[in-house]
N, C-alpha and C positions, 0 to 999 in steps of 0.2 A: 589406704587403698586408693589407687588413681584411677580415675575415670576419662573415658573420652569423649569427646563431645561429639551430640548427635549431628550427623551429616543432613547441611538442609533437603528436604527432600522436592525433587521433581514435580510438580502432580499435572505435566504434560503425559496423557496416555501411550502408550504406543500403537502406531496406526496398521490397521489393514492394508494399506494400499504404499506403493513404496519409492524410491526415486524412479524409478523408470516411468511411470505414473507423474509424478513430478515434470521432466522432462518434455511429454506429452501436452501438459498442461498448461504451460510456460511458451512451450512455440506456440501453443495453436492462438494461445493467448496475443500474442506478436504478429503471426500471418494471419489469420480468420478476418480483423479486420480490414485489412490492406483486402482480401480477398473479396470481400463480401461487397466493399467498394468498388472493386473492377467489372465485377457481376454486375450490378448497377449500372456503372458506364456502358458496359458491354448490351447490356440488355435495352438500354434506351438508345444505341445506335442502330440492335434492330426494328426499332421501330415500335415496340411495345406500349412506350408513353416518351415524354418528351425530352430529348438529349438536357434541355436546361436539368433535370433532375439531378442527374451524375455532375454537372458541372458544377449548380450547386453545391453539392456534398462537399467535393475537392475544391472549393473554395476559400478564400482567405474570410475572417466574418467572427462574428459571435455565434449566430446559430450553426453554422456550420462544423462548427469547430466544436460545441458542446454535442450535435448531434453524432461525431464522431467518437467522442470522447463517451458518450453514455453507451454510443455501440460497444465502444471495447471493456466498455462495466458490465454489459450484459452477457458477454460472450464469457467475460469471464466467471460470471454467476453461473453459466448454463454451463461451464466447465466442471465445477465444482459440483453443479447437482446434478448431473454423470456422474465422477468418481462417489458418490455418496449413491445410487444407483447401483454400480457395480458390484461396488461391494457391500450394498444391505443394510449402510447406517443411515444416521440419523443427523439433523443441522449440528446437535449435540458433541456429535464427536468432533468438529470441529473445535469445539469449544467454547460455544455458546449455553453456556450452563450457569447456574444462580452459583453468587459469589459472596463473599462477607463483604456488607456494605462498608463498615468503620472503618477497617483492614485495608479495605480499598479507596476510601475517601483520601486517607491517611497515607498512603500509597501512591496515590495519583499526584497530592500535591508534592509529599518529597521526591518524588524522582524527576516530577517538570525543572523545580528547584538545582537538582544535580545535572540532570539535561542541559541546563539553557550556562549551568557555569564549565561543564564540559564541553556545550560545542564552543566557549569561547576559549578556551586552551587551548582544544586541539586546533582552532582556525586561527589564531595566534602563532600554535609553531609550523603549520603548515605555510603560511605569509612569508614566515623567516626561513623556513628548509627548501620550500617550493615555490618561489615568487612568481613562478611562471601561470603559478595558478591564479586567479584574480577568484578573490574569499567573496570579495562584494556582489559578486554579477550577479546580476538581477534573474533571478528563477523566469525560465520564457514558461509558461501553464501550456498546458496540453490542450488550451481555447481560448484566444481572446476572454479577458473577463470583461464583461458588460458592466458599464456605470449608470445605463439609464434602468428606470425602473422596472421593467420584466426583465432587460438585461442580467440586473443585479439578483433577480430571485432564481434564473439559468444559471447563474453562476455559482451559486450561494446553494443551489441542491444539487448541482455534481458535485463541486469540490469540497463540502463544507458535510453534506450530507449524506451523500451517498458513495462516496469515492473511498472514506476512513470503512467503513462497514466490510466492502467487498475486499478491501485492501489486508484490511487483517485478518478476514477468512482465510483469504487466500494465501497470504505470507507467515503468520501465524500459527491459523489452522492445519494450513492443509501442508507447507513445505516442510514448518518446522520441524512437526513430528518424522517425519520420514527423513528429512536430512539426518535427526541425530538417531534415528533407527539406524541409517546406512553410516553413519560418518562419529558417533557419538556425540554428547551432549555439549560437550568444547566445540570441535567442530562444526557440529550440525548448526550452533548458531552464529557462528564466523561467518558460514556459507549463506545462512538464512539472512543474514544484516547485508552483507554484500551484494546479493542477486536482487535485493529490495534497494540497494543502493543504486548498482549499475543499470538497473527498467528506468531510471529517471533521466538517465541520458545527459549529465551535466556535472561536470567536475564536483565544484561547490557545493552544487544539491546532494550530490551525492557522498559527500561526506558527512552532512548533516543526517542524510536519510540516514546510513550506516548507523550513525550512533544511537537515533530513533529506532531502530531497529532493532537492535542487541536489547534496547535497555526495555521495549516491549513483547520482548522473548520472555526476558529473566521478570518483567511482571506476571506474563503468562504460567511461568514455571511456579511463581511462589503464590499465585491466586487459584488456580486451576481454572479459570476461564479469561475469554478473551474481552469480553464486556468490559473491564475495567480498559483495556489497551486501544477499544474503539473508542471510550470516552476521552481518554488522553491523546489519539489521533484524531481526532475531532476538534479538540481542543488548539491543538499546536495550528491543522489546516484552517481555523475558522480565524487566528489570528495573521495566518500566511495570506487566508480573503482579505481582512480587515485593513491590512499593509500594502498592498498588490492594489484594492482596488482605490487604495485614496482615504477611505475612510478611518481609520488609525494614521497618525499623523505624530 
């Protein structure tokens, strides 16, 4: 008598809220803070407080550039707890939920392992198919990283601490599931690796992010929370500090 083998199973929920939701989320993500910048400019040309503020902001700098960059973490946090508002859930369903520890210890190392020998393949044949593309270029950060000492602790709790957290809420939690409601679980996570690829704005980065991507989809899918995918983006970001600012050598 032949049997067939059980289909792994998913244990990403299906969400309430759907791509159009998605959509919503993602511009405002994009414009809000460009906007909220101009509002500032705007508001210290009328006179309210003083123009250095706004010029500040839009400066080139360490703090300026972190202060912008934690703006666009926040807006996107306060995205996220609207759509969990609207429709009546909980952080949970994003998928911040208890996870098996050994499963996931054991999880997190072998997939960094497959990670780091897949991104050098595919940055291999992409060198040789797409030369136009340069694999090396140095990732520009979304803020100067600071080497002096409070520099380095600005830099080291956006990118390192708080940036993996909100990223995979939001990429993870909140797209995933609704992409592969609207588009299936093939697709939904094509699209979900890709739109986390292309926000990075940078060839190279962006292909390394893709494969980060997919491959903290299919953790999510075989763990049922996202917790294991923050500690593995946490991991990969605090090594990309480590390099970036000097310190790993």
């Amino acid at each position: 008598m032949s049997s067939t083998p059980a289909k792994k199973k998913n244990l990403i929920p299906a969400p309430a809220w759907g791509f159009a939701d998605v959509i919503i989320v993602l511009g405002l993500t994009v414009a809000l803070p460009a906007i909220v910048l101009l509002i500032v400019i705007g508001l210290g040309r009328l006179g309210l407080y003083p123009r250095a503020v706004g010029q500040f902001l839009v400066s080139d700098g360490l703090m300026p550039g972190a202060i912008r960059y934690l703006l666009t973490l926040a807006i996107e946090w306060l995205l996220l707890w609207w759509v969990l508002r609207r429709y009546g859930k909980k952080w949970s369903d994003f998928g911040l939920k208890k996870f098996p520890w050994i499963k996931s210890i054991l999880t997190i190392l072998g997939v960094y392992v497959g990670f780091s020998l897949s991104v050098i393949v595919v940055f291999t044949l992409v060198a040789v198919l797409f030369p136009s593309i340069d694999v090396n270029e140095a990732q520009s950060p979304a803020f100067e990283f600071g080497r002096s000492h409070w520099g380095l602790i600005v830099s080291f709790a956006a990118s390192v601490l708080i940036a993996p957290i909100i990223e995979e809420i939001q990429f993870r939690g909140f797209v995933l599931p609704a992409f592969e409601k609207s588009f299936g679980p093939f697709f939904g996570l094509l699209l979900t690796s890709l739109t986390f690829a292309v926000l990075h704005f940078q060839a190279n980065v962006a292909i390394y992010t893709f494969i980060l991507g997919i491959i903290l989809a299919l953790m999510y899918r075989r763990l049922g929370s996202i917790i294991p995918g923050i500690v593995l983006h946490t991991i990969n970001n605090l090594l990309a500090f480590l390099a970036v600012t000097g310190i790993l050598r």
